[in-house]
N, C-alpha and C positions, 0 to 999 in steps of 0.2 A: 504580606509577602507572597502572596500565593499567585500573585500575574505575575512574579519571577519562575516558577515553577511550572516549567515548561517540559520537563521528561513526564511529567505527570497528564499532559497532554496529548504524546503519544502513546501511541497502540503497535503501531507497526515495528517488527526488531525486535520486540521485548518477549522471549519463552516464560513461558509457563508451564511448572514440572509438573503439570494435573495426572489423575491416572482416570483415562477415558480411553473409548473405543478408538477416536482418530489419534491420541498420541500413542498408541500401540500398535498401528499401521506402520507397514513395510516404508520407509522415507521413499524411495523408488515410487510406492503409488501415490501417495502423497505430491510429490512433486508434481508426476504425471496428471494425476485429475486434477488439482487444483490448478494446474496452466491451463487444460484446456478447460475450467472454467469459468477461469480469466479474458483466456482468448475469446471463448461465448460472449460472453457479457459486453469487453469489449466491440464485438462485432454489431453485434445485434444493434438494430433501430427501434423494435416494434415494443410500443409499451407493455404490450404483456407479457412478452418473455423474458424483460426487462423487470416486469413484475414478480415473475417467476424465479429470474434471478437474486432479489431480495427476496423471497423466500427460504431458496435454496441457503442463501450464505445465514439466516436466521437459524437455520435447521442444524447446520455446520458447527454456529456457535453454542446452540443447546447442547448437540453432542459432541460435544468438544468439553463439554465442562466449562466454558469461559464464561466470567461472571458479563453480565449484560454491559452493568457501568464501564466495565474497562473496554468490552470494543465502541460502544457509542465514544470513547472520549476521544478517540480520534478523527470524529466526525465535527468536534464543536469548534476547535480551531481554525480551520479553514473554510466554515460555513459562511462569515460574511461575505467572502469574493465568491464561492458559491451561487450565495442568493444574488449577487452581482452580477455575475455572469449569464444567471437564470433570467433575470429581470430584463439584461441587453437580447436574451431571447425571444421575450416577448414581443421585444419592438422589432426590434430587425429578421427574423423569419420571417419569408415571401410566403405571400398567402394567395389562394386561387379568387381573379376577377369576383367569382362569383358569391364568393363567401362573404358575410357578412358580420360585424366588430360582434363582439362577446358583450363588451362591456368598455368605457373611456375612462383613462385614466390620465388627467391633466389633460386634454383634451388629446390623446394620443388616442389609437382605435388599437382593440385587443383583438387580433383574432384567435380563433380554437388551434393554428397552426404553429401561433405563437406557444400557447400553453400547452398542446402538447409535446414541443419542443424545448420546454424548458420542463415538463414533468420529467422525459426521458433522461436527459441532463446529470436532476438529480437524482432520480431509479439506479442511473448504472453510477455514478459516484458513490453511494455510496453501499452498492452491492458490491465495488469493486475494493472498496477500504473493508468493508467487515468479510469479507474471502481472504486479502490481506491475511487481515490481523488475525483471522482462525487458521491461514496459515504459516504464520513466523511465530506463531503463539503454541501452535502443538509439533512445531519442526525446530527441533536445537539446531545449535553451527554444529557440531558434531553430524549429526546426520543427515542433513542438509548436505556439509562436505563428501561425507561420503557415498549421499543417494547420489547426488549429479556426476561424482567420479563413477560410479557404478553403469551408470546410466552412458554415461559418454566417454567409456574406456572401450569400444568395439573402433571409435574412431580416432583412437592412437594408430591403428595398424596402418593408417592410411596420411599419417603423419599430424595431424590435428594435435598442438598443443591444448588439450584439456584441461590438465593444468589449472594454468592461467585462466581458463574461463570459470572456471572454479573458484578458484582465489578473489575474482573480480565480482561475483554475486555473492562470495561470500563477505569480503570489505563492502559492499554497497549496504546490503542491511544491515552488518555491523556500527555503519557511520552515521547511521541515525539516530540512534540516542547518542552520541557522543555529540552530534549539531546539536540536541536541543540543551545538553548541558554548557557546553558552550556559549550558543544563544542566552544563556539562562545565566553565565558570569558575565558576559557581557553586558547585559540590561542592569545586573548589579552595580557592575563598577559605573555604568554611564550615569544611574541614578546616585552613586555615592559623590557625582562631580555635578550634581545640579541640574539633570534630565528627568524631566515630570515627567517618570515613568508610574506615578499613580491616580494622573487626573482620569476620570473613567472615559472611555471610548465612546463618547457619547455617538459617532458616528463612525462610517465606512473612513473619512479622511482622516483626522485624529488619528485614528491608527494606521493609518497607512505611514505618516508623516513620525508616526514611533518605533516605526518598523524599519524604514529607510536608512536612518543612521547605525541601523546592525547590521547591514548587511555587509559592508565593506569590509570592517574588522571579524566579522562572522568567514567570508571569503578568506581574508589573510589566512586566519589560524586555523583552518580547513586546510590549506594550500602547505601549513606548516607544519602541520599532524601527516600529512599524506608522507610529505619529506623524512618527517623521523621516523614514519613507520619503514620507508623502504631501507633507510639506515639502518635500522637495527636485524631488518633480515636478509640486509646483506653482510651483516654482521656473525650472523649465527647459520652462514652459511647455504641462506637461502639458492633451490637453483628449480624451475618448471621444469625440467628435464630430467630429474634424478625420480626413479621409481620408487613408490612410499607402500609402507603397507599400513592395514588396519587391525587396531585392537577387537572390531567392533564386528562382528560376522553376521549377512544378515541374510532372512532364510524368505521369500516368496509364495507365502499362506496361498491355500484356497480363500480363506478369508481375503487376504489382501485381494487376491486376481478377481472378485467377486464386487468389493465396493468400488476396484477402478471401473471396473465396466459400469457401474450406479451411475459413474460421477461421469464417464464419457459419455450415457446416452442422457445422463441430466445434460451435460453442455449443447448434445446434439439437437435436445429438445430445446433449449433456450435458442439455436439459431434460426431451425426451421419447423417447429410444431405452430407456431403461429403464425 
């Protein structure tokens, strides 16, 4: 039963109450260096700082205390289209006149513009999922909610419901382990009615083709969950408008103001030190 077991798959969404250096971090800094880590990572083209970036998020999850197996397993799921994606890199990146094949494969020509355009690919994929997952792994919804209201409460004054944009990062990584348990009753019931949901994946298509008829009942009950959630908190009186306070008070270390600046000129190195 264990290709039903699909929360056990993700990484992203899921805290972890460790007691480590970054979950004792001000949520404020936290969110701050790790976006602009993100944002690096994303940016960047060059494979070494791309390389640099899997370092870094490597470094993140040692000091985070997260056990290795759990952020890699968020990497294995998605790895076939991955290496799919990589592989259409090879062939279709334009390569200079001058350069010459690497190597032929099916009698297709490799060039070096290909491979290092599908190294990069995977570099920042999957420096981008293990920053992820060191950061929804050492960041609760509690403080999460409260670092971004903290963060983007100067721009109430100016009218900006906050709020809402709070509520709406907070339901996005909330709803991902609820998709994969979902995903996860779904592939039961479709295999309790005669979907060879255990012949092995011997290929990329096979599963594409076991994947496809989830999606639409996967969409429904996504689309039905969103409904009763608004339900019930317009029920208990939900309103973005009404000013909230916090149980939770939180104080801005030397410490903290010390590893944002770590983590701003790691990003900064990741965009233009190479």
């Amino acid at each position: 039963m264990s290709q039903f077991e699909y929360l056990r798959r993700v990484s992203i969404g899921q805290y972890l109450p460790l007691d480590s250096f970054i979950h004792r971090l001000d949520p404020r800094a936290k969110i701050v260096g790790f976006g602009f880590l993100l944002i690096a990572t994303s940016i960047s083209n060059n494979l070494y700082s791309l390389a640099l970036a899997l370092l870094v998020s490597l470094t993140l999850i040692a000091a985070s205390r997260i056990p290795f197996s759990f952020a890699v397993r968020g990497l294995l799921t998605p790895l076939p289209f991955l290496l799919l994606i990589a592989t259409l890199q090879l062939v279709i990146t334009p390569h200079a006149d001058s350069s010459a094949a690497v190597f032929g494969f099916w009698r297709i020509p490799i060039y070096i513009e290909g491979i290092l355009a599908a190294l990069r690919l995977l570099l920042r994929f999957a420096s981008l999922l293990l920053i992820l997952t060191t950061f929804t792994s050492s960041l609760s919804t509690i403080e999460l909610i409260n670092g971004l209201d903290l963060l983007l409460k100067p721009l109430q004054k100016i009218g900006v419901p906050t709020a809402n944009a709070v509520l709406l990062v907070q339901l996005t990584l909330r709803f991902i382990p609820f998709l994969a348990l979902n995903a996860e009753k779904i592939a039961k019931s479709q295999a309790s009615r005669g979907a060879k949901w255990d012949t092995p994946n011997k290929n990329l298509l096979n599963r594409v083709q076991q994947i496809v008829p989830l999606i639409i009942p996967l969409f429904t009950s996504s689309l039905q969950q969103a409904e009763n959630l608004s339900t019930a908190m317009l029920a208990r009186g939900f309103a973005s408008n009404t000013a909230r306070t916090s149980m939770h008070t939180y104080h801005f270390s030397t410490r903290d103001g010390g590893v944002l600046l770590l983590l701003l000129i790691t990003a900064v190195s990741i965009l233009f030190l190479f």
